[in-house]
C-alpha distance (Angstrom), angle and dihedral (degrees) to the residues before:
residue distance angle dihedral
X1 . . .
X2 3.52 . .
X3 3.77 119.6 .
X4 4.07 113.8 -145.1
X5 4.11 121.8 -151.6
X6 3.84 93.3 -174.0
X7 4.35 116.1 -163.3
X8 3.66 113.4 -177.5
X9 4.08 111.7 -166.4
X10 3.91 113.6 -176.9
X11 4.00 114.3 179.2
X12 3.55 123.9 -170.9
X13 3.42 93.4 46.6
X14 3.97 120.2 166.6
X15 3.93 118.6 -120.4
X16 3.53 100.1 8.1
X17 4.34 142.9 102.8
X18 3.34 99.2 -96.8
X19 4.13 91.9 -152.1
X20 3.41 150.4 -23.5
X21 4.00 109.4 -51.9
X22 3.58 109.2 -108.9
X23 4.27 110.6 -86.2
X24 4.13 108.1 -115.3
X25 3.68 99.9 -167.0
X26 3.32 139.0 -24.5
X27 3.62 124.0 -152.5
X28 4.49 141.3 -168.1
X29 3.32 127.0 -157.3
X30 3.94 130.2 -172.9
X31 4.03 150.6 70.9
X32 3.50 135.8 -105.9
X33 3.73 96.9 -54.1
X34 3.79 134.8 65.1
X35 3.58 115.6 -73.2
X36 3.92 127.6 172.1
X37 3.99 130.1 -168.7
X38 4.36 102.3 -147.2
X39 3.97 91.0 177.8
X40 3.15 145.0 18.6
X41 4.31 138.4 -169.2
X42 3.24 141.5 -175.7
X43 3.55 120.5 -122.3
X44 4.14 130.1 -138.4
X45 3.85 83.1 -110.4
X46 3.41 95.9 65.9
X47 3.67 96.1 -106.7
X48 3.84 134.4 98.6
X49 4.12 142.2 -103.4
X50 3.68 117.1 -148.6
X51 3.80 121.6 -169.9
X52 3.91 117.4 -172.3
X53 4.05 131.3 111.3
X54 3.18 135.9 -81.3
X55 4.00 143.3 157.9
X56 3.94 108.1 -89.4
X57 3.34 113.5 152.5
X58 3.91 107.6 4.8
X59 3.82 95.8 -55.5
X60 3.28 130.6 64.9
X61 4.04 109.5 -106.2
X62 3.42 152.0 179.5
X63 3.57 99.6 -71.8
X64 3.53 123.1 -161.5
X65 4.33 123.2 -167.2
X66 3.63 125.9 -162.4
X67 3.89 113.7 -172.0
X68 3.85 130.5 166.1
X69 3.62 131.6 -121.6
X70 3.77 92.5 -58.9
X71 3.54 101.7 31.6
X72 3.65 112.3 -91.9
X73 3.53 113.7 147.4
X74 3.91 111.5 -113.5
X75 3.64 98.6 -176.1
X76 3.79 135.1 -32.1
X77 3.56 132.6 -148.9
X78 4.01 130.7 -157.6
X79 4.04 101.2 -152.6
X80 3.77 135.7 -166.4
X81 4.29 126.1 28.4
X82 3.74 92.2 -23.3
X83 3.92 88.3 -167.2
X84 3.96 88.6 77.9
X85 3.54 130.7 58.4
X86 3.97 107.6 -95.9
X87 3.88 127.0 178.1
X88 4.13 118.5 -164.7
X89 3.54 111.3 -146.4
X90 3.99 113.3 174.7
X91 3.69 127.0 17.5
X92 4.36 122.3 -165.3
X93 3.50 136.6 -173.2
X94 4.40 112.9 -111.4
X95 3.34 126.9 -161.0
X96 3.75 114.8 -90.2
X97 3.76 89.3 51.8
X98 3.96 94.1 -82.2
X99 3.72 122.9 114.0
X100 4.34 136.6 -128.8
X101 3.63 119.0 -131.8
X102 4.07 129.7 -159.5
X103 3.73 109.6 -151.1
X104 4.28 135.4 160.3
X105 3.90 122.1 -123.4
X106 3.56 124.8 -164.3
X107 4.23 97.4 -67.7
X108 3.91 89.4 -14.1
X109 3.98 138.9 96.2
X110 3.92 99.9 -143.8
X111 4.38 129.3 -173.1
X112 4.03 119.7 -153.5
X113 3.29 122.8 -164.5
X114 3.82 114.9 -156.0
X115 4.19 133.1 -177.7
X116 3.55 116.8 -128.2
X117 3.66 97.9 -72.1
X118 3.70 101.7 47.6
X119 3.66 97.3 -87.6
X120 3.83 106.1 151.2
X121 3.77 106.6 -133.5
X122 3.84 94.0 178.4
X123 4.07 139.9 1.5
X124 3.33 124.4 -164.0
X125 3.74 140.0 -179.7
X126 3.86 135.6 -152.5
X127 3.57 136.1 -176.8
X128 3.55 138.7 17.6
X129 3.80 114.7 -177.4
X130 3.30 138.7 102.1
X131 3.97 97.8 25.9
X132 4.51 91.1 -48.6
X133 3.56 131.3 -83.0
X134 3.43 145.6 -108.0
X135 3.93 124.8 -120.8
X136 3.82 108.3 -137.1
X137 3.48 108.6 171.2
X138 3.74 133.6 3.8
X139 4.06 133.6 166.3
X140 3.58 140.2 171.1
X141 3.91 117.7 -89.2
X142 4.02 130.0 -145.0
X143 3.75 97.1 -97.6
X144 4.19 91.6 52.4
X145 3.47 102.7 -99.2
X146 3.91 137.5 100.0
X147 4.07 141.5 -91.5
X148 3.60 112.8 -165.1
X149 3.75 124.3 -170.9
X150 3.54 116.2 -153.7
X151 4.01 140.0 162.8
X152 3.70 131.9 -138.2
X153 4.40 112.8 -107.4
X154 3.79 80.4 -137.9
X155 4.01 81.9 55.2
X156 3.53 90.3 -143.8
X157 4.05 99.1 115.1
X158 3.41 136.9 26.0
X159 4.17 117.1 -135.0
X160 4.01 129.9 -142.4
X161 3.22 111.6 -177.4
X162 4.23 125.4 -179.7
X163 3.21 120.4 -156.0
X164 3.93 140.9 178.8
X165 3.79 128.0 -102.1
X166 3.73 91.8 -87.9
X167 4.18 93.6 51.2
X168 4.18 89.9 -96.7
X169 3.73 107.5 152.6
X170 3.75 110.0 -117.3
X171 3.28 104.8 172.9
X172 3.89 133.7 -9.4
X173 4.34 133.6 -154.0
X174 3.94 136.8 -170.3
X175 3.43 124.7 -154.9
X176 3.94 128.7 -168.6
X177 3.58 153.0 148.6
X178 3.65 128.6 -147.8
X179 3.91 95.2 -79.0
X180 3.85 142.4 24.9
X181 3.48 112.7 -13.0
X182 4.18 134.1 -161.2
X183 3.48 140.6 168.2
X184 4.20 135.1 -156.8
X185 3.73 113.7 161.1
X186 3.49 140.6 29.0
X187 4.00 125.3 -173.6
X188 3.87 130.9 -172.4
X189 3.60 112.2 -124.4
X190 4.31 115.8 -142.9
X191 4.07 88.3 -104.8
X192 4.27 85.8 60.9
X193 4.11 86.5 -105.1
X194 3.49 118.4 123.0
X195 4.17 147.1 -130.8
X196 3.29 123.7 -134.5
X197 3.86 126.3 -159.6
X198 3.53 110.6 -157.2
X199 4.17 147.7 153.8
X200 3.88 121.3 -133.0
X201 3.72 118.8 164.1
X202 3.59 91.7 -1.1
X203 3.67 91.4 -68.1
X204 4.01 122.4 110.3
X205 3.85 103.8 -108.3
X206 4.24 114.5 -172.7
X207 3.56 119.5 -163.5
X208 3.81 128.3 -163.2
X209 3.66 114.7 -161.5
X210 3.97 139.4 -168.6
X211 4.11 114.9 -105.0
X212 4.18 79.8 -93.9
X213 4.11 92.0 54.7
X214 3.75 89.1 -110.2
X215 4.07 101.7 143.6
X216 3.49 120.4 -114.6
X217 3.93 93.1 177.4
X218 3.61 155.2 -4.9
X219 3.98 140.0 -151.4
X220 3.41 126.7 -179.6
X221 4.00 122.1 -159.3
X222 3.83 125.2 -163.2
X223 3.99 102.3 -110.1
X224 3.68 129.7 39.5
X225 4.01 135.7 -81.2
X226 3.40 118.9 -145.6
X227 3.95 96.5 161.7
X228 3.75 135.1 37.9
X229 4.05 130.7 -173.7
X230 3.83 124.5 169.9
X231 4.15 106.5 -123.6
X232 3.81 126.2 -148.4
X233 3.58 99.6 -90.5
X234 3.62 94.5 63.2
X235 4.07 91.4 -99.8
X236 3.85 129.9 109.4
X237 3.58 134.0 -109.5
X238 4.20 118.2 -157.9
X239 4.01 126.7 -177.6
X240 3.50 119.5 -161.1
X241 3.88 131.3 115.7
X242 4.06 135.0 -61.7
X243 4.09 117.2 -174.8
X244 4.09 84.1 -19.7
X245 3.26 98.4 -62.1
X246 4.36 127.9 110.6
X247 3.82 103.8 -82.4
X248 3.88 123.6 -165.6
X249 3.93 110.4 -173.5
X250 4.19 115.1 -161.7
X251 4.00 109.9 -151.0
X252 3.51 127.5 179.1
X253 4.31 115.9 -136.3
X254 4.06 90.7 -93.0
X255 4.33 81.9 51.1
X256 3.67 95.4 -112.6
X257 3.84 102.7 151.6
X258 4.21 107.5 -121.1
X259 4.07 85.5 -173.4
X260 3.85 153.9 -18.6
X261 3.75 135.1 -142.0
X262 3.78 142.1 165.1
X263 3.82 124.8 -149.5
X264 3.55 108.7 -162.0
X265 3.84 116.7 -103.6
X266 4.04 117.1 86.0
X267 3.77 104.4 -90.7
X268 3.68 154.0 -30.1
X269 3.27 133.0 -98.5
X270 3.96 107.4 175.8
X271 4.10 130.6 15.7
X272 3.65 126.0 -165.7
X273 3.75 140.5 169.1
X274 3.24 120.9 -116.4
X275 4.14 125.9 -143.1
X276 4.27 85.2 -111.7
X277 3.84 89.8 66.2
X278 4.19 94.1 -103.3
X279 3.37 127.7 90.4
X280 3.86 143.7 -112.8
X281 3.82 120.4 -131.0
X282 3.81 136.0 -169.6
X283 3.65 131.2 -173.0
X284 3.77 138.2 110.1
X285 3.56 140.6 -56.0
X286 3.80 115.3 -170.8
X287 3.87 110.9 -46.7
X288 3.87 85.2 -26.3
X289 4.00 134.5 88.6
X290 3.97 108.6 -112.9
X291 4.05 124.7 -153.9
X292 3.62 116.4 -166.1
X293 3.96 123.7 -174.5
X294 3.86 111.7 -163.8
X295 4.12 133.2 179.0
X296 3.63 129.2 -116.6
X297 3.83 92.8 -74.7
X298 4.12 92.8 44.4
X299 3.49 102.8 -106.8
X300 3.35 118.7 150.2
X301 3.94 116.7 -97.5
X302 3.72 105.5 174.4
X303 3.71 130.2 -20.1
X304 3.84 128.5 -150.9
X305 3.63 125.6 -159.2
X306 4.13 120.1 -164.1
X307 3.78 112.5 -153.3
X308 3.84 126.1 152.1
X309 3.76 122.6 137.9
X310 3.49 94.5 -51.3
X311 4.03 142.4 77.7
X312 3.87 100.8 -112.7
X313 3.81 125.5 173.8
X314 4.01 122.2 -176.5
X315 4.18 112.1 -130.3
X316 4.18 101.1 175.9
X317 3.73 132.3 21.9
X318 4.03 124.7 -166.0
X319 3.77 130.8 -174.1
X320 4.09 107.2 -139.6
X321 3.49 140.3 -149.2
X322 3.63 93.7 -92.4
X323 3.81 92.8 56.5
X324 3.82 90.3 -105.8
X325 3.83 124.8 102.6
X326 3.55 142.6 -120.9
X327 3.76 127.3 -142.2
X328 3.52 145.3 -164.6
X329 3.37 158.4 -142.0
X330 3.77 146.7 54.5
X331 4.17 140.8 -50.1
X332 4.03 120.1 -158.2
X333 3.22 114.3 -145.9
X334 3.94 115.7 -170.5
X335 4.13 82.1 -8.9
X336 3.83 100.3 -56.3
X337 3.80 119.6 111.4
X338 3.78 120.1 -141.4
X339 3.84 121.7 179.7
X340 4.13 118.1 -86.5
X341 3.80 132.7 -150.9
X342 3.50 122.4 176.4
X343 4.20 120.7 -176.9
X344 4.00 114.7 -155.0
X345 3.82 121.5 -164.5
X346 4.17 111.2 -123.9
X347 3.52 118.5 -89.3
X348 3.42 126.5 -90.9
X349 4.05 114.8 -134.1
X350 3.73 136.1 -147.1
X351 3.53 94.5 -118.1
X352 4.00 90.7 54.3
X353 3.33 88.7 70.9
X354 4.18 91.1 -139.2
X355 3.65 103.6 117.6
X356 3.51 128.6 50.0
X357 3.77 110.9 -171.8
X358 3.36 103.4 57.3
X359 3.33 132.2 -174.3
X360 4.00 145.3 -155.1
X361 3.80 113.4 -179.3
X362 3.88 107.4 -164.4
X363 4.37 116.1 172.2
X364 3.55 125.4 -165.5
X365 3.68 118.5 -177.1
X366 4.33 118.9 -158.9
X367 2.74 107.9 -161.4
X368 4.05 113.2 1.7
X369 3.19 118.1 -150.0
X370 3.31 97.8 39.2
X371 4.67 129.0 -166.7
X372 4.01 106.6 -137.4
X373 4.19 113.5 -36.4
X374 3.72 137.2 75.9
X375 3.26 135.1 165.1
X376 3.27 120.7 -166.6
X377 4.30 124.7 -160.3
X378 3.23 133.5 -175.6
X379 3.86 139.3 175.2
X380 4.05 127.6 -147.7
X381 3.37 128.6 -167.2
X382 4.02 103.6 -160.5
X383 3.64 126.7 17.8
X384 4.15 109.8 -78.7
X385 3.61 136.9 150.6
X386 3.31 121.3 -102.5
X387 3.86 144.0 -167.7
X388 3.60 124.5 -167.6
X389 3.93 118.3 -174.6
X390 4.06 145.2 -175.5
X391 3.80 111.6 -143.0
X392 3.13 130.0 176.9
X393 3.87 120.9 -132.2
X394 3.71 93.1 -83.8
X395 3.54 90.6 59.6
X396 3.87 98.3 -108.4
X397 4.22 116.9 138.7
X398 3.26 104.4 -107.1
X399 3.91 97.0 -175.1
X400 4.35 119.8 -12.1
X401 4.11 99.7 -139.8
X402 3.56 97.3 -177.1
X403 3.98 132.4 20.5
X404 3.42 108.3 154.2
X405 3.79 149.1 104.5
X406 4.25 103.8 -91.0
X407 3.80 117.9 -155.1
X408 4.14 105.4 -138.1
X409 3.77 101.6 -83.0
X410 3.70 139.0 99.9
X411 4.04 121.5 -71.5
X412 3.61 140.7 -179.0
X413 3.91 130.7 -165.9
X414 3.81 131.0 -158.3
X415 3.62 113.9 -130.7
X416 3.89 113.4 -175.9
X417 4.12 117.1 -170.8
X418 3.94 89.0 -149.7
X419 4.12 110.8 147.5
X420 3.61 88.3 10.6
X421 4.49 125.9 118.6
X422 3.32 124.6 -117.8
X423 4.10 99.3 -97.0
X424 3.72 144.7 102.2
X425 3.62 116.8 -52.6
X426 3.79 130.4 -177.6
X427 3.85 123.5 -135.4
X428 3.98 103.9 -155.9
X429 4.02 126.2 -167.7
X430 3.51 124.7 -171.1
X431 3.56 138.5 -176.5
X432 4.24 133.3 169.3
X433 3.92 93.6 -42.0
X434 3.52 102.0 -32.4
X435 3.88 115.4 110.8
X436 4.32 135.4 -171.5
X437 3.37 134.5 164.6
X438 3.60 133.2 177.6
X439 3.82 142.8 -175.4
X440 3.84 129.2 -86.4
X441 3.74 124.4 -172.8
X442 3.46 120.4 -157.1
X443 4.06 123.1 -169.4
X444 3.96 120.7 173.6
């Protein structure tokens, strides 16, 4: 029986981004060792802070990045005991223009506060049981101090712990089901509780808590969270991954799920709202970073996928001033990470009336993974050229289907899988400068 890997492509479509906005610069930053950027900010000058790790001055460190508008490194800092290894994981903006950062010490969860040129002002350190922890998420709370979220090494407890305005512990809560347990985001609610984003049993399991931690209640989602932002309608919005593909999950404040959508790739790394009421996700899509811009509702608007010769994954997205975004994370070339930037221009709507091909790239895959077949159909609305491509997951064409000039009309392509492995392969459609590529499974 035939097996059917269905992609639907529709331009000219009313009241929506008609593709990726065009990529202003891109930038890596690093040495000879592995180094990772896990967030990134933009500053009131225009510029942006990036907090990863990376191997400074024999160990790998906290590493902090300062860069102007376009990138350039102004100065960089590595913070903490730089004679251990040290990873940062979450950076946020404090009051008095400085920032808080979440990092992991040796067999402790640690916080650093820093002014606005990566002074530290304080470093603390909490916890060491149970083989450490790590300190994924942390942000200032209304009465000045600190809420850090933090998991177990042994991954069998997640850790809140509240502290004072000078990083003093004042009180300090586990959470765990029977299991491996993680956490990755941690919001304060309006009453000075808190939501927690975590995974246990490879499940997505939120927590709301009292302004103590005490839990009030829990929901668990099939999937898993690895990202959590409150939205404007007093809901949550986590990323993370469902059946390997890019998963947004829509909760209201009680964590009654409003809706559910995947996006192709394999997962998300970092969610955002964006001022238009949808939301901006990054993440990865084979051995390539993956940006996905969605509407209110999470459908998919336009997707970008970043491939050169390198494995690259996206880890934090950010809307800027300039209604673009910034996005980071780290590429590998010949195995070693280095830090990666990338800059996009904003988008360009229908509405606007500035673009005229314009695009909406939708996939639906039935069934995925597939034995031997594909066929492959696709509708246009206006003449375009278009190129539709098997890779395989090192990004080499496997097979070009289609290269060719198309009148507006509808189209469909055999693809057959003969001579190839069972794997991951990549089907890839391009057209003028917009770009998508999503997953194939085959199994023999």
């Amino acid at each position: 029986m035939k097996n059917l890997f269905m992609v639907f492509v529709i331009l000219g479509v009313q009241n929506v981004f008609a593709s990726a906005p065009d990529i202003l610069w891109t930038k890596h930053y690093g040495g000879q060792y592995n180094d990772q950027a896990n967030a990134i900010l933009q500053t009131t000058d225009g510029g942006y802070m990036v907090c990863g790790y990376g191997r400074v001055t024999g160990n790998t460190n906290v590493w902090l990045i300062k860069t102007d508008s376009t990138g350039d490194t102004l100065w960089t800092k590595a913070l903490g005991d730089t004679t251990v290894y040290a990873v940062g994981y979450s950076i946020q903006p404090t009051t008095g223009n400085g920032y808080i950062i979440s990092y992991s010490k040796s067999s402790h969860i640690g916080l650093i506060k820093i002014d606005s040129a990566g002074n530290e002002e304080w470093n603390k350190l909490y916890l060491s049981i149970n083989g450490g922890g790590v300190a994924v998420n942390a942000k200032q709370t209304m009465d000045g101090g600190y809420i850090v979220f933090s998991n177990l090494t042994s991954g069998t407890a997640t850790v809140l712990i509240k502290t004072d305005s000078n990083g003093d512990t004042l009180w300090t809560k586990t959470y765990a089901k029977s299991g491996s347990n993680y956490g990755f985001s941690v919001i304060q609610t309006a009453d000075s509780g808190y939501v927690l984003c975590s995974k246990a049993n490879n499940s997505l399991w939120v927590i709301r808590t009292n302004i103590s931690g005490d839990t009030l209640w829990t929901k668990t989602f099939p999937g898993t969270g690895y990202n959590m932002q409150k939205t404007t309608d007093g809901g949550y919005i986590i990323g993370g991954g469902l059946n390997n593909d890019v998963w947004l999950l829509k909760i209201d404040d009680n964590g009654n799920e409003q809706w559910s959508n995947t996006l192709g790739g394999n997962y998300a790394n970092s969610v955002q709202q964006t001022k238009d009421g949808g939301y901006i996700v990054c993440g990865i899509n084979g051995p390539d970073g993956y940006l996905v811009k969605t509407d209110t509702a999470g459908t998919m608007q336009w997707s970008h996928t970043f491939n050169d010769t390198a494995q690259n994954e996206w880890t934090s997205v950010q809307q800027t001033k300039d209604n673009g975004y910034v996005v980071c994370g780290f590429r590998a070339p010949h195995g070693v990470r280095d830090v990666l930037l990338m800059k996009t221009g904003a988008e360009v709507s229908v509405e606007e009336g500035k673009q005229s091909n314009l695009i909406f790239f939708k996939i639906k895959i039935s069934p995925n993974p597939f034995f031997q077949q594909a066929v492959i159909n696709y509708q246009l609305s206006k003449e375009s050229h278009i190129l539709l491509t098997i890779c395989d997951i090192t990004g080499r064409t496997i097979k070009t289907l289609v290269n060719e000039e198309k009148e507006a009309g509808s189209y469909s392509v055999d693809f057959n899988a003969k001579g190839l492995s069972t794997g991951i392969y990549f089907v890839q459609f391009k057209t003028g400068t917009y770009q998508s590529r999503q997953k194939l499974i085959l199994i023999k």
